[in-house]
C-alpha positions as CSV (number, residue, x, y, z in Angstrom):
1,X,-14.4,-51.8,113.8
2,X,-17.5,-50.0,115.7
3,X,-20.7,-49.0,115.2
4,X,-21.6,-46.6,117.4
5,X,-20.4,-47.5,120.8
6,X,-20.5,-51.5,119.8
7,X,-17.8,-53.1,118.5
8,X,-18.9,-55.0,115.1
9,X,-16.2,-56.8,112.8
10,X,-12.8,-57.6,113.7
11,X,-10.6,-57.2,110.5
12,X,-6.4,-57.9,109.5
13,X,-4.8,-56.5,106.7
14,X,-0.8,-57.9,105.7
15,X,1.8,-57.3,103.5
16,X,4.5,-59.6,103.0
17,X,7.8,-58.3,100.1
18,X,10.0,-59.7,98.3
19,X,12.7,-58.5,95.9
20,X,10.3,-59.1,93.3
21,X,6.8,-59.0,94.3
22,X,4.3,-57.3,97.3
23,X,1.5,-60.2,99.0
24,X,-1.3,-58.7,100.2
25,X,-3.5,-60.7,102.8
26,X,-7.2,-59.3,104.4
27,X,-9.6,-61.1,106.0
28,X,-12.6,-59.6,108.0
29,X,-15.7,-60.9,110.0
30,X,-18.6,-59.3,112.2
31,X,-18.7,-60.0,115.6
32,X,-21.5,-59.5,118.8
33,X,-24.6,-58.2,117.8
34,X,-24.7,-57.3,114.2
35,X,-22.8,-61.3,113.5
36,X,-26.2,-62.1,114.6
37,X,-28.6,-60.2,112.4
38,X,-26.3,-60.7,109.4
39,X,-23.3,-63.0,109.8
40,X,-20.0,-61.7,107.5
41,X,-17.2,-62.8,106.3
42,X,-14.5,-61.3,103.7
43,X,-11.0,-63.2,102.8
44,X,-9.1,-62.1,99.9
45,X,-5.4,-62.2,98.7
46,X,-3.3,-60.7,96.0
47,X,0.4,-60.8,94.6
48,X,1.8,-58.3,92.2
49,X,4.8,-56.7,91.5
50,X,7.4,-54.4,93.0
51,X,5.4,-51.7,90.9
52,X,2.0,-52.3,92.0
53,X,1.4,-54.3,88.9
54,X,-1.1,-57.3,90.0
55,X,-0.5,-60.6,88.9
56,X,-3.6,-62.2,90.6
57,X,-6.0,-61.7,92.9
58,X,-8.6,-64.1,95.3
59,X,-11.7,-62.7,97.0
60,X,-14.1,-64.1,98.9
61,X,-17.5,-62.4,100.6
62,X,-20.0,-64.3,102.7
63,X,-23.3,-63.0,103.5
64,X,-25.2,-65.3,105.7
65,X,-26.3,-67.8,102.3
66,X,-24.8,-65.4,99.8
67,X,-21.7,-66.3,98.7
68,X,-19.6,-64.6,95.8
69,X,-15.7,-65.8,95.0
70,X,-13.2,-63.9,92.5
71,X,-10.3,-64.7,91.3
72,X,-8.5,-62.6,88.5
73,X,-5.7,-63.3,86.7
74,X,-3.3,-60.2,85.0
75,X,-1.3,-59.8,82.1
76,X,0.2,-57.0,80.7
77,X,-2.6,-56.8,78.3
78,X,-5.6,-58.8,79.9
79,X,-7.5,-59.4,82.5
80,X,-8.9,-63.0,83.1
81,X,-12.1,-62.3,85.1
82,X,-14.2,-64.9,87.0
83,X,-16.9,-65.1,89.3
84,X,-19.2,-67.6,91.3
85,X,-22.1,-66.5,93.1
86,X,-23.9,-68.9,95.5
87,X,-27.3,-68.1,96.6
88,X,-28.5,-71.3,98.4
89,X,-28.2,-74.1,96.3
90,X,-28.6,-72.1,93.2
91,X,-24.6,-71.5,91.9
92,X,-23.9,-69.0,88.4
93,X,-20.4,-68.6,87.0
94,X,-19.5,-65.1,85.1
95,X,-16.3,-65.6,83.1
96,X,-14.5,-62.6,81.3
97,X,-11.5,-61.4,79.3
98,X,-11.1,-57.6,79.8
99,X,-7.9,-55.7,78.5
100,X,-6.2,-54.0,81.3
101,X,-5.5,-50.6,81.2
102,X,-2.8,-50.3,84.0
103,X,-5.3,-51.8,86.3
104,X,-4.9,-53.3,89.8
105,X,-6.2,-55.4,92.3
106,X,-8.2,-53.2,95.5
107,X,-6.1,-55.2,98.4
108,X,-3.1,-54.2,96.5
109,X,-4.4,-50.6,95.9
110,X,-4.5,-50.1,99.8
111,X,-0.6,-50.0,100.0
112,X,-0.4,-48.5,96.6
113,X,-2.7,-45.7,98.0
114,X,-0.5,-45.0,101.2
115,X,3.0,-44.8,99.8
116,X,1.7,-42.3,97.3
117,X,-0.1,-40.1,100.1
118,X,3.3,-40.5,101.9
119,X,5.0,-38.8,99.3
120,X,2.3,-36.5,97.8
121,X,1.9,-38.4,95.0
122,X,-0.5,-38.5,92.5
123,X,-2.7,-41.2,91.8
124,X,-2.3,-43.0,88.5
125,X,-3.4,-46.3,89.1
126,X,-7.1,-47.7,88.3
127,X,-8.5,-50.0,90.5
128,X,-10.2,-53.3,88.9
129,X,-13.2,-55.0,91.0
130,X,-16.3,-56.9,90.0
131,X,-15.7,-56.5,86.2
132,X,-15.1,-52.5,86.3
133,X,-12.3,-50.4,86.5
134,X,-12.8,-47.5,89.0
135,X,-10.6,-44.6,89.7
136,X,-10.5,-43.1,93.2
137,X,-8.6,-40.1,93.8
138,X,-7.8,-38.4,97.0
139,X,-7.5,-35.4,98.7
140,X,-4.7,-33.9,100.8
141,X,-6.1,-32.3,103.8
142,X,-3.1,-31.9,106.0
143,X,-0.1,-33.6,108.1
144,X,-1.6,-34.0,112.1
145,X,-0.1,-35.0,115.5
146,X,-2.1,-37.5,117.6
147,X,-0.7,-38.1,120.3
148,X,3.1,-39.2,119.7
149,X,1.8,-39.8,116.4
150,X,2.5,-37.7,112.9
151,X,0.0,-38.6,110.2
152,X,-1.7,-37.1,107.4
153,X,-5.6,-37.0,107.0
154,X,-7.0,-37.6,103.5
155,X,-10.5,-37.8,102.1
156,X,-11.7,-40.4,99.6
157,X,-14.6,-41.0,98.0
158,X,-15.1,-44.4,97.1
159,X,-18.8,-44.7,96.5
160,X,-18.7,-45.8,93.0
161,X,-17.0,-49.2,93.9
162,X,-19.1,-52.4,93.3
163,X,-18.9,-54.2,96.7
164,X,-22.5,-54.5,96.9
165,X,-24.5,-55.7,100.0
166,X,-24.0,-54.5,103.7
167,X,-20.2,-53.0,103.3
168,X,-21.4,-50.9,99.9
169,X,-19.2,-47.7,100.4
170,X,-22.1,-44.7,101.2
171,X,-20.3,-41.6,101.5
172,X,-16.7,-40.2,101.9
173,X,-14.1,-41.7,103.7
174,X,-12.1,-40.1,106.3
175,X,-8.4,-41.5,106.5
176,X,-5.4,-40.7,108.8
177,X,-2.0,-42.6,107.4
178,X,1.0,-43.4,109.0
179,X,4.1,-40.7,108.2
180,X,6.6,-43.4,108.8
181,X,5.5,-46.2,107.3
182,X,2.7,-47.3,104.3
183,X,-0.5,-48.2,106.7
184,X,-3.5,-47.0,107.5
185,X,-3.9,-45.7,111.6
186,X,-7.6,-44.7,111.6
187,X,-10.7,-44.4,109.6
188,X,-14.4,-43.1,109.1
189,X,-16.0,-45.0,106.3
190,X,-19.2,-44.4,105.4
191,X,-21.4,-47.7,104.4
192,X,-25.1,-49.0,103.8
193,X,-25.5,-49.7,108.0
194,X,-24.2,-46.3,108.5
195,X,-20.7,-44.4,109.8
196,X,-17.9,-47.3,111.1
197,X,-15.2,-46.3,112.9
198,X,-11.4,-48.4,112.6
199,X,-9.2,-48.3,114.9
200,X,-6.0,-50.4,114.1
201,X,-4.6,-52.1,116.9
202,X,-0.8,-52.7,117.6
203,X,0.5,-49.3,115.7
């Protein structure tokens, strides 16, 4: 990722399937200047379904002392929620039971999200974050060629998600997906420090 001409997090998303079930694996953290003025770091992991269907879900955000960790457990008809946040030495636990309404984890949404562009799909699925269910449609804006590579641009708009501090989403989101398979190739996403640019490496 970059900020203007410096480059500012380092980040890895992964997928790993089975004949039964999709593992989803991110982890991010800032790097060079802006590690210094506010040190990040985001780990998360999620297993569901052939179907998208999440079965649970693990998040964890670090923001220099802040600390927040989620884990969420799915049924077909509920949602265990529960959250720790760590502010110093001061530690609160939010517990929930929350019926789910076809709802699904956001690391699993990001493949979710690509195979439906792919096809020109709609999108069904409600996303599930923080203790809220958000849906994020897209648009189609059309298939490109960059360079020896086909992909289709799409616009999101995903400001309503509750991340919270520095990586709150800001503004639209510019996407460019991979025709051939179900990943992302570039972005412009639009958050509280401003426009970041991602450019994925070994595509």
């Amino acid at each position: 990722m970059s900020y203007l001409f410096f480059n500012v997090a380092r980040s890895c998303i992964s997928y790993e399937t089975t004949n039964k079930e999709i593992k989803t694996f991110a982890k991010a953290h800032t790097i060079g200047f802006l590690r210094f003025l506010k040190d990040i770091k985001y780990e998360g992991n999620a297993i569901s379904d052939k179907k998208f269907n999440t079965k649970k879900f693990h998040f964890y955000k670090k923001e220099k002392s802040y600390i927040e960790i989620h884990d969420y457990f799915f049924s077909k008809k509920w949602i265990l929620y529960k959250k720790i946040i760590i502010k110093g030495a001061n530690e609160k636990l939010i517990k929930k039971k929350i019926k789910n309404q076809n709802f699904m984890d956001p690391l699993t949404a990001t493949l979710y999200y690509y195979r439906q562009i792919i096809s020109n799909e709609a999108i069904k699925k409600r996303i599930f974050f923080n203790g809220k269910s958000y849906f994020v449609p897209y648009v189609k804006r059309q298939k490109l060629q960059l360079g020896n590579k086909k992909v289709i641009y799409v616009e999101i708009d995903p400001t309503k998600i509750n991340v919270g501090g520095i990586l709150q989403p800001t503004g639209i989101w510019k996407l460019w997906i991979d025709t051939n398979k179900p990943r992302l190739y570039k972005a412009e996403i639009k958050i509280k420090v401003g426009t970041v640019k991602i450019n994925l490496e070994n595509n």
